[in-house]
N, CA, C and O atoms as a DFTB+ gen file, in Angstrom:
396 C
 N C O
     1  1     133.812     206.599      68.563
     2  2     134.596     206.995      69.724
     3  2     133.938     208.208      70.369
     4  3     133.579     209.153      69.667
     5  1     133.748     208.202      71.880
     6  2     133.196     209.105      72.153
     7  2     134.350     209.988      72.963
     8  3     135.327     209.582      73.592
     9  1     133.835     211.481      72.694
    10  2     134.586     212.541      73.233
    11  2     134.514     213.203      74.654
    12  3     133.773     214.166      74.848
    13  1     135.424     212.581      75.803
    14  2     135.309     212.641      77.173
    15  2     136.744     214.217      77.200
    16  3     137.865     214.448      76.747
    17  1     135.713     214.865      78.026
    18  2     136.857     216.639      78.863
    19  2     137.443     215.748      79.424
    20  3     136.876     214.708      79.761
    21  1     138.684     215.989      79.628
    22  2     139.718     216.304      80.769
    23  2     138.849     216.844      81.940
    24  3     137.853     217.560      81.830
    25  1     139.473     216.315      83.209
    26  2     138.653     216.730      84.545
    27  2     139.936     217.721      84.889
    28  3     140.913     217.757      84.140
    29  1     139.856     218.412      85.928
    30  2     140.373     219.609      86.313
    31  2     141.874     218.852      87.331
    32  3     142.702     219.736      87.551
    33  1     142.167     217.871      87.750
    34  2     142.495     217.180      88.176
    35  2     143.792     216.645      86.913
    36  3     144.919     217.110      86.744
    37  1     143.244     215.766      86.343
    38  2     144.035     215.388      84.979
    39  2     144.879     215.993      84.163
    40  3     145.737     215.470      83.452
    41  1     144.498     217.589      84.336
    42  2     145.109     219.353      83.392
    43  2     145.708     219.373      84.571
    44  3     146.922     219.500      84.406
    45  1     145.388     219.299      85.769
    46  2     146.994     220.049      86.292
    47  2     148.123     219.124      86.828
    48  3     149.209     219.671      87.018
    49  1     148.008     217.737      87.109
    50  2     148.682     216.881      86.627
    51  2     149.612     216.701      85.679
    52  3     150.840     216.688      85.767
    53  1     148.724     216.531      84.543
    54  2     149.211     216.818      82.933
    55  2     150.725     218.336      83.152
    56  3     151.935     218.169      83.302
    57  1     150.083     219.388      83.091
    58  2     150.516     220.827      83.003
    59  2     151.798     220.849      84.294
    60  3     152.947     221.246      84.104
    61  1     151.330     220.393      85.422
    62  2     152.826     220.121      86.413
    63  2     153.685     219.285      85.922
    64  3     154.881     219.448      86.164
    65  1     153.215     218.167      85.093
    66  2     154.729     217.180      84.724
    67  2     155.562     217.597      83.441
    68  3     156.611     217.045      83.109
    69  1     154.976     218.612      82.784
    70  2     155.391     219.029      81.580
    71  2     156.138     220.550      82.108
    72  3     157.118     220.984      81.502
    73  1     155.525     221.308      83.345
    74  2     156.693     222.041      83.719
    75  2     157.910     221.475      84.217
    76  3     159.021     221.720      83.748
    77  1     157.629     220.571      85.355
    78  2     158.657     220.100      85.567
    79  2     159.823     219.572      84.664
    80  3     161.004     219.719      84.980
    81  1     159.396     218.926      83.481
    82  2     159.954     217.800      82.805
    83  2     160.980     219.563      81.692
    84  3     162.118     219.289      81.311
    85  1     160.617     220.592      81.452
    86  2     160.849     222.007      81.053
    87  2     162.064     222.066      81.792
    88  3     163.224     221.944      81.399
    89  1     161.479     222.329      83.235
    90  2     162.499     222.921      84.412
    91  2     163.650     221.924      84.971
    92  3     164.367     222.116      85.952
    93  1     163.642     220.621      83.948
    94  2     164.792     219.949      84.648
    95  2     164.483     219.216      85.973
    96  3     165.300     218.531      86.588
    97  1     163.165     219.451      86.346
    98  2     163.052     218.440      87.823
    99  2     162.341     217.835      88.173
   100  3     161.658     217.909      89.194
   101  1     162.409     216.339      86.519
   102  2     161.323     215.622      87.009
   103  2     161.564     214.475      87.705
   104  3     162.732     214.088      87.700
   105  1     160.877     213.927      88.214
   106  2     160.838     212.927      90.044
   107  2     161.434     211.429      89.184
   108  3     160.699     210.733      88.483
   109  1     162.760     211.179      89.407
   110  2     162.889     209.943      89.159
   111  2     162.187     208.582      89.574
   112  3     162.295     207.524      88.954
   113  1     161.501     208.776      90.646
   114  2     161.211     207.653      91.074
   115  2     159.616     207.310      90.549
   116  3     158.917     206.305      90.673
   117  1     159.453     208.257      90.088
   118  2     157.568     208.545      89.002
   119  2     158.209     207.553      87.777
   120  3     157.847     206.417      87.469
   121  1     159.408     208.477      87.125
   122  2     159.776     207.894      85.483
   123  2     160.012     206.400      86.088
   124  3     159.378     205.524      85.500
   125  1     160.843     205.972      87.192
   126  2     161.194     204.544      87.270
   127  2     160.103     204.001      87.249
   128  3     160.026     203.149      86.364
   129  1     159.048     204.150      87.963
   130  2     157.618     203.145      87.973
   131  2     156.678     203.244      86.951
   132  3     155.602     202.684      86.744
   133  1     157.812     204.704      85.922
   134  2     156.418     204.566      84.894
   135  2     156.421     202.837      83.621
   136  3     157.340     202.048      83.403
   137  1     155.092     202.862      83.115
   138  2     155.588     201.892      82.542
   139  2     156.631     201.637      81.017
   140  3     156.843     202.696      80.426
   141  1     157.100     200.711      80.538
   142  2     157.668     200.718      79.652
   143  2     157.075     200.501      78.246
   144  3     156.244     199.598      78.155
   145  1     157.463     201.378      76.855
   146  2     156.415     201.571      76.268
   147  2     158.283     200.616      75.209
   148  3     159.387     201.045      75.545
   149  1     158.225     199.878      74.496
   150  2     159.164     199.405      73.423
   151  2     158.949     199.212      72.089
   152  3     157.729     199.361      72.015
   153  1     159.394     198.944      70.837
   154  2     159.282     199.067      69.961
   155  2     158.032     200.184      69.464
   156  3     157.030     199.944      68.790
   157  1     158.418     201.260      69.961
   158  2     157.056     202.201      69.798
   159  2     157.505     203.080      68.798
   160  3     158.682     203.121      68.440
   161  1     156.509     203.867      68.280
   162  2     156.252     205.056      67.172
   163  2     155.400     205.625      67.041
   164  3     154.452     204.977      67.486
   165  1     154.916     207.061      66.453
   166  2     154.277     207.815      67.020
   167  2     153.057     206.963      66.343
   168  3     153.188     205.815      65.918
   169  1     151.687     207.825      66.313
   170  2     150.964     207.073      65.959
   171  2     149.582     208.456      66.103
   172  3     149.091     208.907      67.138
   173  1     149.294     208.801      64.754
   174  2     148.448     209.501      64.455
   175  2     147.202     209.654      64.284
   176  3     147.131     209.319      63.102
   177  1     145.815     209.998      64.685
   178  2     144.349     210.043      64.686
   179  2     143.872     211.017      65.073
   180  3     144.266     212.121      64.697
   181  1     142.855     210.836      65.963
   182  2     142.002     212.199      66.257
   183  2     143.451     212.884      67.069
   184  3     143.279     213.990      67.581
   185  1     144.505     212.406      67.159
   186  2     145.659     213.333      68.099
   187  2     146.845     212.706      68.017
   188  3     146.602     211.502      67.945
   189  1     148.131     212.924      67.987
   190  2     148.866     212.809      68.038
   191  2     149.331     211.411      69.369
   192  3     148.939     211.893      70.432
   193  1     149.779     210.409      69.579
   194  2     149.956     209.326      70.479
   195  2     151.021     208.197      69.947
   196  3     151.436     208.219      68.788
   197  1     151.408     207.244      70.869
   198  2     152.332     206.534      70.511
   199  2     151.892     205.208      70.941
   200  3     151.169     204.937      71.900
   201  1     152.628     204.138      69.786
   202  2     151.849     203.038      70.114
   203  2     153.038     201.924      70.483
   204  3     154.184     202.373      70.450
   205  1     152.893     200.632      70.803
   206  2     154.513     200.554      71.306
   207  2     153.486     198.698      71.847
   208  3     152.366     198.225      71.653
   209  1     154.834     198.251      72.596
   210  2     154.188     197.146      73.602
   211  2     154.653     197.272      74.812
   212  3     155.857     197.161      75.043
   213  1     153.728     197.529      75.778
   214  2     153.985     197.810      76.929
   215  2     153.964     196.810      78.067
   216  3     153.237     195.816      78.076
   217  1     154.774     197.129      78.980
   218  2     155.546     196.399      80.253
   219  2     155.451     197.125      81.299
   220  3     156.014     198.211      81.436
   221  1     154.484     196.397      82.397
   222  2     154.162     197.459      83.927
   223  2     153.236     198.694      83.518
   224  3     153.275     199.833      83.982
   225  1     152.413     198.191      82.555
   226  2     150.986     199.596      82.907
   227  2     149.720     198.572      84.144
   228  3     149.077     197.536      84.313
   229  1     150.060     199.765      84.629
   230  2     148.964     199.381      85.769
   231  2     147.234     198.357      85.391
   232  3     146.569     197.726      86.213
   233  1     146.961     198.538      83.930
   234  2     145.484     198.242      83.892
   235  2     145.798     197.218      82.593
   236  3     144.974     196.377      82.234
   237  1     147.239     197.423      81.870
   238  2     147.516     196.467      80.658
   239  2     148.498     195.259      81.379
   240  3     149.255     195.234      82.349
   241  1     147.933     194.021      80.078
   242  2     148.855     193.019      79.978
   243  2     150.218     193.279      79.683
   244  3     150.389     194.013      78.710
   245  1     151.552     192.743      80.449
   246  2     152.591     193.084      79.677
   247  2     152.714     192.578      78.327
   248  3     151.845     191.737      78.097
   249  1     153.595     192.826      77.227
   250  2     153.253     192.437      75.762
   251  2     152.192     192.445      74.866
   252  3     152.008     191.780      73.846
   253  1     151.308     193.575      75.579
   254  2     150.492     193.620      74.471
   255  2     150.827     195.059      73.898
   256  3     151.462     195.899      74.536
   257  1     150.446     195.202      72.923
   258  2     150.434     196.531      71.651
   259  2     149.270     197.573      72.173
   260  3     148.063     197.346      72.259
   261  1     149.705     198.310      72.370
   262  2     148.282     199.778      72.705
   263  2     148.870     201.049      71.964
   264  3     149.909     201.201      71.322
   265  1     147.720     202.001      72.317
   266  2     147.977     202.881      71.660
   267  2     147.991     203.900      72.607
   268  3     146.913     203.994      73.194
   269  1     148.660     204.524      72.881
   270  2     148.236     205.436      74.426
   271  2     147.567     206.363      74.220
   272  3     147.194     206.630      73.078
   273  1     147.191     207.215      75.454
   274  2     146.211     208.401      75.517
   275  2     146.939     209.509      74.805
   276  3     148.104     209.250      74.504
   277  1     146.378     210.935      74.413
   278  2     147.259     211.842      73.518
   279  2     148.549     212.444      74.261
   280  3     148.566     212.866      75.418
   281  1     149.835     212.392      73.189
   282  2     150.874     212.612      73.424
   283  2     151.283     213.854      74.252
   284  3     150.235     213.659      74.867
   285  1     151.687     214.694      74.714
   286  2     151.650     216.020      75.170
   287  2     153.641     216.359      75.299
   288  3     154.098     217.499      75.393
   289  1     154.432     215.195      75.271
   290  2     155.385     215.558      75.673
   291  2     156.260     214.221      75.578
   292  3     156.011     213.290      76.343
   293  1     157.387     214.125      74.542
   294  2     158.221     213.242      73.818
   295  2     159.682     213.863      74.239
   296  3     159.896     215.074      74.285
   297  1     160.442     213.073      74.473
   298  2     162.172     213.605      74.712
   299  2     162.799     212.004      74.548
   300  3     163.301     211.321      75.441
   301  1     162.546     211.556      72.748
   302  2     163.473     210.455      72.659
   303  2     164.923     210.473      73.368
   304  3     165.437     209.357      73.446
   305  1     165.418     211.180      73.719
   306  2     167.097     211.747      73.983
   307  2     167.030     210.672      75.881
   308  3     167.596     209.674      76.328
   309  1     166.165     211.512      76.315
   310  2     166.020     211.128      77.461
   311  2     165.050     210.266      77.831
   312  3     164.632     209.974      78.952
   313  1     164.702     209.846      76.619
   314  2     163.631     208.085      77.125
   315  2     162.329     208.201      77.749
   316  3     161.937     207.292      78.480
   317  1     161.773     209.004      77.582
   318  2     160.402     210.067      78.171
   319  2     159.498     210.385      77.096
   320  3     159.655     210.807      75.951
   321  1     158.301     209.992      77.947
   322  2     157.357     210.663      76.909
   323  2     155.995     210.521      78.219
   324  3     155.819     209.607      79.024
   325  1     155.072     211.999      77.988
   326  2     153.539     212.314      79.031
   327  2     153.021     212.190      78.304
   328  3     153.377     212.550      77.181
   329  1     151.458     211.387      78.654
   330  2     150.846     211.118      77.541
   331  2     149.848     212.097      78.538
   332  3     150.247     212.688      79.542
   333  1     148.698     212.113      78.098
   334  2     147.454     212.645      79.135
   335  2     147.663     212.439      80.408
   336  3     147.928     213.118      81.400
   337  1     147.389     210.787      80.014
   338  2     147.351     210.223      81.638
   339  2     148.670     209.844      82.379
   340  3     148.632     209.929      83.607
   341  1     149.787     209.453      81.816
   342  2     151.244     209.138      82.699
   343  2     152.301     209.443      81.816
   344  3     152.370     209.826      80.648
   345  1     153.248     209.114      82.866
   346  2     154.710     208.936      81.988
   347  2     154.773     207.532      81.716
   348  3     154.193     206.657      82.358
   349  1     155.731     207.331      80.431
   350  2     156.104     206.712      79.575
   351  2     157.351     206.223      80.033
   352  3     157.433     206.997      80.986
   353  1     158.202     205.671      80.093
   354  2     159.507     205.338      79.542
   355  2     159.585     204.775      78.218
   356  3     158.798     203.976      77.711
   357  1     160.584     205.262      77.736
   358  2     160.595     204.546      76.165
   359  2     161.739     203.613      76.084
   360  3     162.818     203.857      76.625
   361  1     161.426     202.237      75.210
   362  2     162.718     201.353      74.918
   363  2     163.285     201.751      73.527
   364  3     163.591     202.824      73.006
   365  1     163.297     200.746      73.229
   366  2     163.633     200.875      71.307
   367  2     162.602     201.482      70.269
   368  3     161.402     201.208      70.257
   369  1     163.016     202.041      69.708
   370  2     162.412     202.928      68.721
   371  2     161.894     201.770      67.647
   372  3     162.710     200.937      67.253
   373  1     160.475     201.737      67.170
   374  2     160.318     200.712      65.991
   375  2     160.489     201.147      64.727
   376  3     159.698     201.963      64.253
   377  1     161.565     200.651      63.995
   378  2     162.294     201.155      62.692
   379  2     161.830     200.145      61.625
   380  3     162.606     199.782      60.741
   381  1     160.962     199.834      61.681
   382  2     160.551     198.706      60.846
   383  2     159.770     199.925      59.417
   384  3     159.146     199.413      58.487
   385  1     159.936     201.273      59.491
   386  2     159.447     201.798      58.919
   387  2     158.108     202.711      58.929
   388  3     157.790     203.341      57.921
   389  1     157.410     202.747      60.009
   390  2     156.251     203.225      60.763
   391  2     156.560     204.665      61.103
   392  3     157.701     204.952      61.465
   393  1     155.735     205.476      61.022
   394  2     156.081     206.821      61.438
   395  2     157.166     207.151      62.192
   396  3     157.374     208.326      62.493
């Protein structure tokens, strides 16, 4: 696996949705189009990430299993989670015993 920086672009992206998501004012209509990540759990390696089957990612099949980019920001309560690159919505939690 090779090790790609963050572009300057991506960090403040990243760093604005995680204030916002802090300050209580993040853009519903971002979380509605984000895609849906279901039966997911965290999922540990070179970083912290969650792996799930996802529904409406822009570049994935729906129903397939991925592992997303590193985690930065989880709020099971409120069905949210920033990975590097987007928001998340979360469905069902996978209790099958997995992290």
């Amino acid at each position: 696996m090779n090790f790609h920086w963050m572009d300057s672009e991506t960090v403040e992206r990243l760093l604005e949705s995680i204030h916002s998501a802090n300050a209580g004012g993040l853009d519903q209509a971002v979380i509605a189009e984000a895609p849906l990540l279901e039966c997911y759990r965290t999922a540990v390696g070179h970083a912290f990430a969650l792996t799930g089957i996802v529904h409406g990612h822009p570049r994935i099949d729906d129903g397939r299993r991925v592992v997303t980019s590193q985690l930065f920001y989880l709020d099971p309560n409120l069905g949210i989670a920033r990975t590097m690159n987007r928001w998340y919505r979360l469905g069902a939690r996978d209790r099958s015993g997995g992290q």
